[in-house]
N, CA, C and O atoms as a GROMACS GRO file, in nm:
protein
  556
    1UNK      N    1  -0.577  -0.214  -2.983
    1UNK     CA    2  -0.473  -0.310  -2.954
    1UNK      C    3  -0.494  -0.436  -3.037
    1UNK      O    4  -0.606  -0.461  -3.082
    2UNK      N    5  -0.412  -0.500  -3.053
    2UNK     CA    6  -0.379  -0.588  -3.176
    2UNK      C    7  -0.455  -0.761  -3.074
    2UNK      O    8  -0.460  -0.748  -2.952
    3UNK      N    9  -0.500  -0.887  -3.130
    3UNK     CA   10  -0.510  -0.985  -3.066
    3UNK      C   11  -0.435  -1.019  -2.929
    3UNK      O   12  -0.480  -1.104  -2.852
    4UNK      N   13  -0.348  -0.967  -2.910
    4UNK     CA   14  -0.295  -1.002  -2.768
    4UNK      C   15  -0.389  -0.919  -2.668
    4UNK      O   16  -0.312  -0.924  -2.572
    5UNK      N   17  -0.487  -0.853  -2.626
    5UNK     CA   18  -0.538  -0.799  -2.552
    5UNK      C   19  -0.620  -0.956  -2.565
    5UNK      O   20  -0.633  -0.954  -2.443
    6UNK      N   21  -0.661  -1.036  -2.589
    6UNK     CA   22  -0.727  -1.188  -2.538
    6UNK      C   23  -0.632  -1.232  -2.402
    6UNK      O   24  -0.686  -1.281  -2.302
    7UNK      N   25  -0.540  -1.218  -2.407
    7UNK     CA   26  -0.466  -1.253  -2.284
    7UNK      C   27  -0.419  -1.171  -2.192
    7UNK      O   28  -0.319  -1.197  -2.124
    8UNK      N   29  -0.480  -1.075  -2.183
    8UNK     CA   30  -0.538  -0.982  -2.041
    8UNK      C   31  -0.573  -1.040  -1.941
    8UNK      O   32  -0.658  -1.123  -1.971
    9UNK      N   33  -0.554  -1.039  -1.849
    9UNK     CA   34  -0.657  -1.068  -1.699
    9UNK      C   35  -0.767  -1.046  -1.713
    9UNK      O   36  -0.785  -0.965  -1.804
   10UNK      N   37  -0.894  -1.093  -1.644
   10UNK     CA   38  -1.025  -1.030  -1.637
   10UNK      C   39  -0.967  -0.918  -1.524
   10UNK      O   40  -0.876  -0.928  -1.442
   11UNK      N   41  -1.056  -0.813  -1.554
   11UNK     CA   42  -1.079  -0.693  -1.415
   11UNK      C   43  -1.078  -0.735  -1.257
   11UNK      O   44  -1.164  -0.818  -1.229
   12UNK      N   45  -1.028  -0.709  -1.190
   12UNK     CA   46  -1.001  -0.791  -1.018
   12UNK      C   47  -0.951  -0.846  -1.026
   12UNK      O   48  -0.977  -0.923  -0.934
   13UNK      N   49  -0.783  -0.922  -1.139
   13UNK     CA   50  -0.751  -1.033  -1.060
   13UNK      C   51  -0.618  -1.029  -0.933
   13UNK      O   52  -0.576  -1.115  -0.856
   14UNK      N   53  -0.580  -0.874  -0.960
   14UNK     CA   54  -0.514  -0.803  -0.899
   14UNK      C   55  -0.347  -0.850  -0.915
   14UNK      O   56  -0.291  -0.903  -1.011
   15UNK      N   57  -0.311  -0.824  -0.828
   15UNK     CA   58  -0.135  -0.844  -0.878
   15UNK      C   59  -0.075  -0.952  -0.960
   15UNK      O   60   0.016  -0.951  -1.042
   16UNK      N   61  -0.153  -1.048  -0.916
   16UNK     CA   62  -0.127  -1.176  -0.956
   16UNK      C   63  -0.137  -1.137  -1.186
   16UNK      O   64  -0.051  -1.164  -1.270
   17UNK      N   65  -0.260  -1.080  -1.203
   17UNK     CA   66  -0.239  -1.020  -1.340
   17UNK      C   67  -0.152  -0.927  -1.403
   17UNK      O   68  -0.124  -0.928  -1.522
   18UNK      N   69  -0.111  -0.851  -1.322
   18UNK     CA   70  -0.017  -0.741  -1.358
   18UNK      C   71   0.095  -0.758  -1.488
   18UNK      O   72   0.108  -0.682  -1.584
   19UNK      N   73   0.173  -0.889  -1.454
   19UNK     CA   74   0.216  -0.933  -1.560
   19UNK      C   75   0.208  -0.961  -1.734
   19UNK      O   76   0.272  -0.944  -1.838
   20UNK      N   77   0.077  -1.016  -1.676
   20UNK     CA   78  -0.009  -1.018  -1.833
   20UNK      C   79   0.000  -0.865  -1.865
   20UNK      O   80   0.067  -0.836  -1.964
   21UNK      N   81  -0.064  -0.754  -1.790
   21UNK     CA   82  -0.100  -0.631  -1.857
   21UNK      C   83   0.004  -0.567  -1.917
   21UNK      O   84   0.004  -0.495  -2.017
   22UNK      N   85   0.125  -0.612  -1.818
   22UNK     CA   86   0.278  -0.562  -1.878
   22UNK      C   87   0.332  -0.601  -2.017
   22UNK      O   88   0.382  -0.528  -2.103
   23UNK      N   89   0.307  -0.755  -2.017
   23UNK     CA   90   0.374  -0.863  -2.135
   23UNK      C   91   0.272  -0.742  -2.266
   23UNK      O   92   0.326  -0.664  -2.345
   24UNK      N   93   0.110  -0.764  -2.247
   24UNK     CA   94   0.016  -0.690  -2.383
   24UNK      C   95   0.090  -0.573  -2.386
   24UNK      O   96   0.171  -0.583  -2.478
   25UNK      N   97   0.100  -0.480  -2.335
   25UNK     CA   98   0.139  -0.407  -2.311
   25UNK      C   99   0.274  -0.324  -2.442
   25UNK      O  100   0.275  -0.242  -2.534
   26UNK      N  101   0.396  -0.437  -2.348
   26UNK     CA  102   0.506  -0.434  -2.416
   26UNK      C  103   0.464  -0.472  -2.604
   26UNK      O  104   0.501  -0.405  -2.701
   27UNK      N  105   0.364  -0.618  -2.606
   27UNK     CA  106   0.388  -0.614  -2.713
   27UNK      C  107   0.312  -0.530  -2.813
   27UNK      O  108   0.348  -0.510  -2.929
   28UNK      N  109   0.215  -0.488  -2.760
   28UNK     CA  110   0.137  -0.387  -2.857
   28UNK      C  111   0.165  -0.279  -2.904
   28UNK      O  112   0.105  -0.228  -3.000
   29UNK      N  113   0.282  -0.218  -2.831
   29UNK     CA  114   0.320  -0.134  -2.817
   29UNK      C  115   0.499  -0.136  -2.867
   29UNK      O  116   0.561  -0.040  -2.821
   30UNK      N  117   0.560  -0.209  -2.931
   30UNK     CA  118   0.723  -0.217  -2.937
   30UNK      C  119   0.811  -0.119  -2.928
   30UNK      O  120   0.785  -0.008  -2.975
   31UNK      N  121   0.943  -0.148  -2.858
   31UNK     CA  122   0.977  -0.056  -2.791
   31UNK      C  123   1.082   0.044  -2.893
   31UNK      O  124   1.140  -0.007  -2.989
   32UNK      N  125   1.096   0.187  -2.859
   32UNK     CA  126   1.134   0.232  -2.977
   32UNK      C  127   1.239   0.400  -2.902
   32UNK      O  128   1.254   0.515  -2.942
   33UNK      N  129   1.277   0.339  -2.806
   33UNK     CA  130   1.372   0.472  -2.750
   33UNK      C  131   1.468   0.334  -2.669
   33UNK      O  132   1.442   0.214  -2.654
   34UNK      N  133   1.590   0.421  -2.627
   34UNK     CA  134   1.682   0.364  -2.575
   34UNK      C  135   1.618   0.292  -2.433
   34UNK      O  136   1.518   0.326  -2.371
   35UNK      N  137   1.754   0.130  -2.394
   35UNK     CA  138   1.658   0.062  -2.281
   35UNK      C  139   1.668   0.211  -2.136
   35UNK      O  140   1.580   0.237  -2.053
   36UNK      N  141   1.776   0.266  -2.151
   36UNK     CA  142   1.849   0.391  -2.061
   36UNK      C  143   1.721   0.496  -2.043
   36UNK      O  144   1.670   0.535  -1.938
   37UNK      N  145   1.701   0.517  -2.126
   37UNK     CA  146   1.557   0.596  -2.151
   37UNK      C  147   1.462   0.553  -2.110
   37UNK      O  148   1.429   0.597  -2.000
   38UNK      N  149   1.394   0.475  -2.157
   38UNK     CA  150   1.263   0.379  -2.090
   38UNK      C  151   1.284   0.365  -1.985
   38UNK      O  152   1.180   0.363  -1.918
   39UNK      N  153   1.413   0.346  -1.905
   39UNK     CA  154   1.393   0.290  -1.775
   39UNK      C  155   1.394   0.443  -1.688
   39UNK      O  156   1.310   0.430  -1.599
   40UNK      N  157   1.439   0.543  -1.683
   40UNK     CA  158   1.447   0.678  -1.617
   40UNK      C  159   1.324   0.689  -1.654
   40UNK      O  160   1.248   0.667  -1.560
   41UNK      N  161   1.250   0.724  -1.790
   41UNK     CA  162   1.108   0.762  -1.808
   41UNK      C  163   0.988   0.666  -1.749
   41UNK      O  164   0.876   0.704  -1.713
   42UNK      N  165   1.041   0.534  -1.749
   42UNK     CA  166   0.894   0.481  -1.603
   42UNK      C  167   0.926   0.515  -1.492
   42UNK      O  168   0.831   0.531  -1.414
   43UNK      N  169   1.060   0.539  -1.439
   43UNK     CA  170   1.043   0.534  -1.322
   43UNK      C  171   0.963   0.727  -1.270
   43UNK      O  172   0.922   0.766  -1.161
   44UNK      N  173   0.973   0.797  -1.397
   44UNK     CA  174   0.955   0.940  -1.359
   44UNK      C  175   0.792   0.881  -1.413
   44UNK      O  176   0.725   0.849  -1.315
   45UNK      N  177   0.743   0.868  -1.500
   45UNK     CA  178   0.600   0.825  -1.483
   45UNK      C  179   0.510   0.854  -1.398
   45UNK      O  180   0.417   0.932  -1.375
   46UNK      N  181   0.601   0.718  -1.338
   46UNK     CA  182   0.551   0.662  -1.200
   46UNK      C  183   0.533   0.706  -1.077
   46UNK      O  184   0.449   0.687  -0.989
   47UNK      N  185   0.683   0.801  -1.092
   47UNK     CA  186   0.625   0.875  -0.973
   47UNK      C  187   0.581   0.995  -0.966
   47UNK      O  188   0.552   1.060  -0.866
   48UNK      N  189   0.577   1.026  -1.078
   48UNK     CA  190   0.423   1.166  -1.153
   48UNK      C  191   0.299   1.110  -1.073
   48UNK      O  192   0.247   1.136  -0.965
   49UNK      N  193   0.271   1.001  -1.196
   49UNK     CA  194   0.155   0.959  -1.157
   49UNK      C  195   0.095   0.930  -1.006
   49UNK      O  196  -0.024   0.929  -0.977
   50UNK      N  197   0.237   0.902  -0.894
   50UNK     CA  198   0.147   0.823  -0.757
   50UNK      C  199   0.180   0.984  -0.690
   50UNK      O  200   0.142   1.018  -0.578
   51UNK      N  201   0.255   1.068  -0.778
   51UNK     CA  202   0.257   1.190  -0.667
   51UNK      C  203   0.081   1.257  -0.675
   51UNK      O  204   0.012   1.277  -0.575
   52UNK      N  205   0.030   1.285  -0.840
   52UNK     CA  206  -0.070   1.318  -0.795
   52UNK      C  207  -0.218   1.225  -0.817
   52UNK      O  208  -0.322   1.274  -0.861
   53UNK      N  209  -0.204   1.121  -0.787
   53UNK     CA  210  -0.268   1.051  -0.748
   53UNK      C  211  -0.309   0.976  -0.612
   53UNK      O  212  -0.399   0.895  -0.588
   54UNK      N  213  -0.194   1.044  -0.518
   54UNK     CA  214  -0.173   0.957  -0.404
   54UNK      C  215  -0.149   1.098  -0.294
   54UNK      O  216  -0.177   1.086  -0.175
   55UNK      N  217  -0.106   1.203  -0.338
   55UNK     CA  218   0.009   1.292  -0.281
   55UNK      C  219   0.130   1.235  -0.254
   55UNK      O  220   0.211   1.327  -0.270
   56UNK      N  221   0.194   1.126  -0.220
   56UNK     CA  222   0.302   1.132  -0.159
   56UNK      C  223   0.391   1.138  -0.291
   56UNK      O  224   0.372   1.084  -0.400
   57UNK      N  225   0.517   1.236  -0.240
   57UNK     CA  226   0.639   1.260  -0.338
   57UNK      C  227   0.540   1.390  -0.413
   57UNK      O  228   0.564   1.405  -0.532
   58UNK      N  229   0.426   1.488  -0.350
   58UNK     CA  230   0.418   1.590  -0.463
   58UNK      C  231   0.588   1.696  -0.470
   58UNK      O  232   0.637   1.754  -0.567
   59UNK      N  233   0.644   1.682  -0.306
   59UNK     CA  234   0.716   1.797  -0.310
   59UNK      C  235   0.861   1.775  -0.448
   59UNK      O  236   0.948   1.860  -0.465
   60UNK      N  237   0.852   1.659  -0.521
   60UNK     CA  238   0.983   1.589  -0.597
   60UNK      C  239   0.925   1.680  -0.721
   60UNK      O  240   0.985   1.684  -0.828
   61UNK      N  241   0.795   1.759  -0.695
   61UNK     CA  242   0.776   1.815  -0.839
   61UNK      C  243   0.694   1.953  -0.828
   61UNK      O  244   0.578   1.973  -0.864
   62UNK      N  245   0.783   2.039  -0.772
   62UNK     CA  246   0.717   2.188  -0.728
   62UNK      C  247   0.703   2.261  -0.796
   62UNK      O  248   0.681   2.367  -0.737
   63UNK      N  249   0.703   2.272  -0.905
   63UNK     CA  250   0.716   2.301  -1.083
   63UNK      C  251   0.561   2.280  -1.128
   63UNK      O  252   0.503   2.364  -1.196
   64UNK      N  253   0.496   2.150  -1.081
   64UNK     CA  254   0.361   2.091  -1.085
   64UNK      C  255   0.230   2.070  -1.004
   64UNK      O  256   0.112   2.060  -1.037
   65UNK      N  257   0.292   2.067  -0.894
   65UNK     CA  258   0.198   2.104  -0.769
   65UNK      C  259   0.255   2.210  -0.682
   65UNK      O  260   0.366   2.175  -0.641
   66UNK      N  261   0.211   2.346  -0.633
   66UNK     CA  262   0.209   2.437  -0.596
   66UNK      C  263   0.181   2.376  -0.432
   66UNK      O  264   0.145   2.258  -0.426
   67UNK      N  265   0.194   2.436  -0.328
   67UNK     CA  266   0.195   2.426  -0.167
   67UNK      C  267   0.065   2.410  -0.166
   67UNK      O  268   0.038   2.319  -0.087
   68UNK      N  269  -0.060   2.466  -0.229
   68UNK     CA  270  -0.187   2.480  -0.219
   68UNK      C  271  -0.259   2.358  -0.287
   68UNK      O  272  -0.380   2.348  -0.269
   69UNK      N  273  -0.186   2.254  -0.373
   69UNK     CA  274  -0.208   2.164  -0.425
   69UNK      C  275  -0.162   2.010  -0.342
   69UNK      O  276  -0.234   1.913  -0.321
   70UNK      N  277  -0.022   2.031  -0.307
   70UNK     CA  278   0.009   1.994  -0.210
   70UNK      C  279  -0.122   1.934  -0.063
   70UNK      O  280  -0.129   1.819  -0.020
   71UNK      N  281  -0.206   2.050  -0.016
   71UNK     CA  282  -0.275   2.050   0.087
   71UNK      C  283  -0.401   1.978   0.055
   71UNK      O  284  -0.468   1.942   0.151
   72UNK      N  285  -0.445   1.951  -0.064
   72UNK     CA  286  -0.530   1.876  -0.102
   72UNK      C  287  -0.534   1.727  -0.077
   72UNK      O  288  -0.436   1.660  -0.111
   73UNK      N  289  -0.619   1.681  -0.030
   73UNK     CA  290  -0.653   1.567  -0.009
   73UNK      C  291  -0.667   1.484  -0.130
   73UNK      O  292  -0.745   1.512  -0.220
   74UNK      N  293  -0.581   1.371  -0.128
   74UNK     CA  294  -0.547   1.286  -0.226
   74UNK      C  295  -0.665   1.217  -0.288
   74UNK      O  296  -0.759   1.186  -0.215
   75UNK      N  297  -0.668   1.196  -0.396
   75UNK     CA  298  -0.788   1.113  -0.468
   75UNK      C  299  -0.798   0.935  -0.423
   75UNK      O  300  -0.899   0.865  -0.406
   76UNK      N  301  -0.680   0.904  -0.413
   76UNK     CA  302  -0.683   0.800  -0.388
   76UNK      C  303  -0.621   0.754  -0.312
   76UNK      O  304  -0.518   0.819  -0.292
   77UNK      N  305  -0.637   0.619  -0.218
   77UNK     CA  306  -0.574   0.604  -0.113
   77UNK      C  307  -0.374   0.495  -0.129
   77UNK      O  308  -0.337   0.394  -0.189
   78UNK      N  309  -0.323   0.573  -0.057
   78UNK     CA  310  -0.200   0.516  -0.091
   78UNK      C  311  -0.138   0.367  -0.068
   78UNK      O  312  -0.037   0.321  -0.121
   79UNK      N  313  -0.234   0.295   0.035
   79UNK     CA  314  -0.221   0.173   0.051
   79UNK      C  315  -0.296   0.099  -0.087
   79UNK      O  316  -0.286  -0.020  -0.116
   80UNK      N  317  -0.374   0.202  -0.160
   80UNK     CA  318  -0.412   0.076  -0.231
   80UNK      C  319  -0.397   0.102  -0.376
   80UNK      O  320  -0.485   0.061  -0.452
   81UNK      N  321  -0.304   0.161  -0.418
   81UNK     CA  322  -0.244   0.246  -0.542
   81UNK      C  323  -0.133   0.158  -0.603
   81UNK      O  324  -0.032   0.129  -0.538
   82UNK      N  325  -0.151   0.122  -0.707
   82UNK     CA  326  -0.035   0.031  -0.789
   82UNK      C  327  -0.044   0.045  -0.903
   82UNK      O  328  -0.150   0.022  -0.962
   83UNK      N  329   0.041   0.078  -0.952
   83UNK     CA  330   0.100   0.039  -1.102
   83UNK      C  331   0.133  -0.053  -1.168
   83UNK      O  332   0.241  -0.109  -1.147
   84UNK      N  333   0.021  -0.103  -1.295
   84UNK     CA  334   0.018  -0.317  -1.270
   84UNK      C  335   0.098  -0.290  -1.410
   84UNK      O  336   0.162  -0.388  -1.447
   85UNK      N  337   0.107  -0.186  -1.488
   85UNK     CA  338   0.168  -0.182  -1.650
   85UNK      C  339   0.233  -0.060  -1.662
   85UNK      O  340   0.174   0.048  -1.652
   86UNK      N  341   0.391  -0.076  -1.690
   86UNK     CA  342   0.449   0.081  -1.773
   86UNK      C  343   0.579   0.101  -1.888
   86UNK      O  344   0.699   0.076  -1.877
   87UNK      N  345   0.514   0.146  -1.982
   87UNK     CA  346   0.589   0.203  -2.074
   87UNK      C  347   0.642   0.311  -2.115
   87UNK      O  348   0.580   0.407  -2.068
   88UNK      N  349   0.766   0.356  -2.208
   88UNK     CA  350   0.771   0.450  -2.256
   88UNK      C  351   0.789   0.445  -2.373
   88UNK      O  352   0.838   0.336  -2.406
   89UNK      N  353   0.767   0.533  -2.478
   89UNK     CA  354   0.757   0.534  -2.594
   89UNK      C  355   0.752   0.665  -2.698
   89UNK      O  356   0.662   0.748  -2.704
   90UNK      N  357   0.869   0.661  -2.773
   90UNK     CA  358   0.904   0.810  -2.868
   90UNK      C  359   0.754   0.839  -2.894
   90UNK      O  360   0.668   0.752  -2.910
   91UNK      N  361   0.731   0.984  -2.895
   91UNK     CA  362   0.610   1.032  -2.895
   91UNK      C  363   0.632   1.162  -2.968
   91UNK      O  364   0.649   1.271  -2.914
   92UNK      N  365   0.629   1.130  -3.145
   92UNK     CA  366   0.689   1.246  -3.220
   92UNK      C  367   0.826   1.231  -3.246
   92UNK      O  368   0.886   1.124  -3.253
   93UNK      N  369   0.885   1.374  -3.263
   93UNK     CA  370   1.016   1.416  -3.339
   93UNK      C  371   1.054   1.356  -3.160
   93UNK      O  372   0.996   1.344  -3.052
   94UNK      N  373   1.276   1.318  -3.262
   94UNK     CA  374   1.324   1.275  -3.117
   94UNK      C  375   1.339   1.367  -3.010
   94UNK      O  376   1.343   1.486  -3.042
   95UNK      N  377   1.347   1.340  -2.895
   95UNK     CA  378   1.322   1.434  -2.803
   95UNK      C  379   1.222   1.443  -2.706
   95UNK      O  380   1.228   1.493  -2.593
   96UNK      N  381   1.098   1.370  -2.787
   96UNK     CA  382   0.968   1.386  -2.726
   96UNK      C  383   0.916   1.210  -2.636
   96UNK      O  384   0.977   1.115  -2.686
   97UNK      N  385   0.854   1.186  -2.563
   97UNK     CA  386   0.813   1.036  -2.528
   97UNK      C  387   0.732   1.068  -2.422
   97UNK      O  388   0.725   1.161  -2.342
   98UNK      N  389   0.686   0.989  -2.439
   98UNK     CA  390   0.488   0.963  -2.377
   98UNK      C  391   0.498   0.839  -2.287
   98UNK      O  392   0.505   0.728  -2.340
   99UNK      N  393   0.498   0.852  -2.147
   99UNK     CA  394   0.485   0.728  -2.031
   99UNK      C  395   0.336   0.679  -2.084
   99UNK      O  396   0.247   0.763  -2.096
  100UNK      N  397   0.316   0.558  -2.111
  100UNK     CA  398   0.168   0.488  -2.090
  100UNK      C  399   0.191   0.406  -1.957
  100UNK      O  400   0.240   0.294  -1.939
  101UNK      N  401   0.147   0.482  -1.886
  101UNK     CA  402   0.075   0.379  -1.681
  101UNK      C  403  -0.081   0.307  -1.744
  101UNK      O  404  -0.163   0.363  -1.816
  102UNK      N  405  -0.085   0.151  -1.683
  102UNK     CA  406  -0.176   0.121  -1.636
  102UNK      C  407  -0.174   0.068  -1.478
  102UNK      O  408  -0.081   0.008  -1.424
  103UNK      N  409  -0.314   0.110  -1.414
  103UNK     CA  410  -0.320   0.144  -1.310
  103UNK      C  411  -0.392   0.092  -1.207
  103UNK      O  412  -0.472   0.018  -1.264
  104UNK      N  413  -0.416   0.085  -1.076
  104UNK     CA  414  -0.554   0.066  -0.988
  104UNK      C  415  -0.505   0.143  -0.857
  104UNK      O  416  -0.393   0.170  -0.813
  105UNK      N  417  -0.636   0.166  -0.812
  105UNK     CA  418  -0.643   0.230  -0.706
  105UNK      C  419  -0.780   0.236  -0.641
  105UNK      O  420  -0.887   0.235  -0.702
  106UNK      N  421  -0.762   0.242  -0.512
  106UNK     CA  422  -0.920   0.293  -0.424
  106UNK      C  423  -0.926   0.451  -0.467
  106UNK      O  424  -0.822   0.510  -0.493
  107UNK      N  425  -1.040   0.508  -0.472
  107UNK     CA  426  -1.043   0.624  -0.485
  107UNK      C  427  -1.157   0.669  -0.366
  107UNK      O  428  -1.235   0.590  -0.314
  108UNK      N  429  -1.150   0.786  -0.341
  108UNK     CA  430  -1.221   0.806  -0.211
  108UNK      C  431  -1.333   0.781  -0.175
  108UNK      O  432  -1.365   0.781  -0.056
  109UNK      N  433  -1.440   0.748  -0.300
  109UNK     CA  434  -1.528   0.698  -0.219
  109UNK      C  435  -1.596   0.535  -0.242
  109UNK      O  436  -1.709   0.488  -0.258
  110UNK      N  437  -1.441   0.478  -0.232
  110UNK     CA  438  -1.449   0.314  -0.176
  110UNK      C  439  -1.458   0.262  -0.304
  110UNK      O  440  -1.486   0.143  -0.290
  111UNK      N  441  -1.446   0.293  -0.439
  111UNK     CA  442  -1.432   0.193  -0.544
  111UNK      C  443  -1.337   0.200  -0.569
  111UNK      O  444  -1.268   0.302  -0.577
  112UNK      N  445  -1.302   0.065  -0.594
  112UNK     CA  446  -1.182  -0.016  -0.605
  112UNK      C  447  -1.148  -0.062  -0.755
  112UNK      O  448  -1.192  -0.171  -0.792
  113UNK      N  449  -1.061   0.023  -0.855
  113UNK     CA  450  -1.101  -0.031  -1.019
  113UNK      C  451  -0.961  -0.024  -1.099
  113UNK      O  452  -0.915   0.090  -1.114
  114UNK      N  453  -0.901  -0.114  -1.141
  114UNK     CA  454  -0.818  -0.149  -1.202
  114UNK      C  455  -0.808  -0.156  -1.359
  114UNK      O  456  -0.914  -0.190  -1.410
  115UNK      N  457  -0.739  -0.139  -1.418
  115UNK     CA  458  -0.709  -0.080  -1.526
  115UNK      C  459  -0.716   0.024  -1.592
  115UNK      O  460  -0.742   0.040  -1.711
  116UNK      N  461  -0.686   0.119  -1.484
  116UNK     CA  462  -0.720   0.280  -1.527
  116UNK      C  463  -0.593   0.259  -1.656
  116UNK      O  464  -0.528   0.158  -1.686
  117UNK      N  465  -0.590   0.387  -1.709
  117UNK     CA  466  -0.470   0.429  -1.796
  117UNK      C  467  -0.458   0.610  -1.785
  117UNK      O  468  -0.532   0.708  -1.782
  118UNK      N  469  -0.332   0.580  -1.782
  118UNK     CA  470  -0.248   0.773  -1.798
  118UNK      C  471  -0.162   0.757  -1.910
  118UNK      O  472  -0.083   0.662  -1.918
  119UNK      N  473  -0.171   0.820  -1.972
  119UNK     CA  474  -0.045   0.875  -2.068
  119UNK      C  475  -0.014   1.019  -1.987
  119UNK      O  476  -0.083   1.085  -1.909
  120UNK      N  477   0.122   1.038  -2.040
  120UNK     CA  478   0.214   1.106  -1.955
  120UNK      C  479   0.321   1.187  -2.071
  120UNK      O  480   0.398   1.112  -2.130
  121UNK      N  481   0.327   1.297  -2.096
  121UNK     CA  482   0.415   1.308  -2.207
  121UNK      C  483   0.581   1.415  -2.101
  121UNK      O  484   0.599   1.485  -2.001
  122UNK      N  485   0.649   1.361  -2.209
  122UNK     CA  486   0.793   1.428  -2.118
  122UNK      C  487   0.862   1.470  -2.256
  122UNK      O  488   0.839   1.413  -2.363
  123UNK      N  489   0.952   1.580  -2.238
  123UNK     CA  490   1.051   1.658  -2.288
  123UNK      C  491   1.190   1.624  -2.270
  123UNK      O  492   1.238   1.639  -2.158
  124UNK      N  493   1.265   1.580  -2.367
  124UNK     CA  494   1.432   1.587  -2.329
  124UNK      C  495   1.468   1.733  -2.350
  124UNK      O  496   1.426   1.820  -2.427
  125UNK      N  497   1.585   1.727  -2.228
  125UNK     CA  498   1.650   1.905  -2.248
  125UNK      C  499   1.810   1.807  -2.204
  125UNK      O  500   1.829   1.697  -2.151
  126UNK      N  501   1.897   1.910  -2.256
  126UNK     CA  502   2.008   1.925  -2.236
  126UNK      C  503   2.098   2.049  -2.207
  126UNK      O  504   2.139   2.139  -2.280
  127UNK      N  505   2.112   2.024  -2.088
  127UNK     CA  506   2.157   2.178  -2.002
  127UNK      C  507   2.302   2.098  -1.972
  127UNK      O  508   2.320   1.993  -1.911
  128UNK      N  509   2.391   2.182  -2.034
  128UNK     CA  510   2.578   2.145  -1.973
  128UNK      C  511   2.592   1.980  -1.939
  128UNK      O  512   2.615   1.911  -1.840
  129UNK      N  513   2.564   1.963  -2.076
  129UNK     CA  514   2.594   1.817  -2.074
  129UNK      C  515   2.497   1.727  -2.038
  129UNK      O  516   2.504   1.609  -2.070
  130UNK      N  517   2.426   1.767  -1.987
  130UNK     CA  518   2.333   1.664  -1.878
  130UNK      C  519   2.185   1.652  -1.979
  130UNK      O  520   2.134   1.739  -2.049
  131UNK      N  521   2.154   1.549  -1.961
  131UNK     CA  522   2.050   1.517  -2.000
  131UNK      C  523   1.903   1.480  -1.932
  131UNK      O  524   1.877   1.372  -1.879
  132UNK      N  525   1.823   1.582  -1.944
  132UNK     CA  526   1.727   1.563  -1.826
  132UNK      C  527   1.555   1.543  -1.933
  132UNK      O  528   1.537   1.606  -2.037
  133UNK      N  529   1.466   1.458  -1.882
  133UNK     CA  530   1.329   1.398  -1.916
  133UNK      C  531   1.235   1.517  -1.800
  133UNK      O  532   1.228   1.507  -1.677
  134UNK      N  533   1.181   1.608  -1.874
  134UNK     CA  534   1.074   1.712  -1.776
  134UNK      C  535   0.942   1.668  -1.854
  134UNK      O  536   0.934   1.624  -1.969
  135UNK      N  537   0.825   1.695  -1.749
  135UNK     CA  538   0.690   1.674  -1.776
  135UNK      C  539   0.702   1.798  -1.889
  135UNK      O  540   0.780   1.893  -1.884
  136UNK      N  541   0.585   1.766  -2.011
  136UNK     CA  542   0.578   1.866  -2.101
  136UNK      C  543   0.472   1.950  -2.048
  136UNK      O  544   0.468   2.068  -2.083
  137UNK      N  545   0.396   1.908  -1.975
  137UNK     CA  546   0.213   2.004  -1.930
  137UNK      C  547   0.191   1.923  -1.823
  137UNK      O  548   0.251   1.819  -1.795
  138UNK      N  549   0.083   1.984  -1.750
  138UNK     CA  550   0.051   1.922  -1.651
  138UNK      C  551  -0.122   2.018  -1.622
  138UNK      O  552  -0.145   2.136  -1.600
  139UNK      N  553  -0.186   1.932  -1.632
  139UNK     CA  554  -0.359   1.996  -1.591
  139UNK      C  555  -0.431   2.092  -1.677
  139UNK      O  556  -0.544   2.130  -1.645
   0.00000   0.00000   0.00000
């Protein structure tokens, strides 16, 4: 990342930083797919990411977690799971784009650590008009 990672938060400062991680974020990164796009692709990210990170919302993606995946006990706890940074961004030939989440969460056994990162890659398809963003892989 380019000099703007100096104006990061230190680690813990919790929501109150989030902003900063967003602003580096955005600029390190410039944006390069439609605003229409970016905004459907964080919000599917996002809720990739807190489905299997959290469980809740696995059933929005039964394609990716199976009933037996589902029953698994979540890695991390859902009260304390947030998403402090998210982007999307063409990833390859058009068609293709990659969610970057930055992250925090408790994880089960009581550490508490912020600034994880996921990349996330998604597929455009077009079925009868419609235009739909699917996970490309998963595990």
């Amino acid at each position: 990342m380019p000099a703007s990672t100096a104006a990061l938060p230190p680690h813990g400062e919790g929501p109150a930083g989030d902003r900063a991680v967003q602003q580096a974020l955005e600029t390190a990164w410039p944006a390069d797919i439609s605003p229409v796009d970016e905004q459907r692709l964080r919000v599917l990210g996002t809720s990739l990411l807190r489905a299997d990170a959290t469980g809740v919302g696995r059933a929005r993606w039964p394609r990716l977690f199976d009933s037996a995946e589902q029953e698994i006990a979540p890695a991390f706890a859902t009260a304390r799971f947030r998403v402090q940074a998210v982007i999307a961004r063409r990833d390859g030939p058009a068609g293709r784009a990659v969610v970057h989440l930055v992250w925090a969460g408790l994880d089960r056994g009581g550490t508490f650590t912020d600034g994880r990162i996921t990349d996330l890659q998604f597929i455009r398809s077009v079925t009868k008009g419609v235009a739909r963003w699917n996970p490309e892989f998963w595990h």
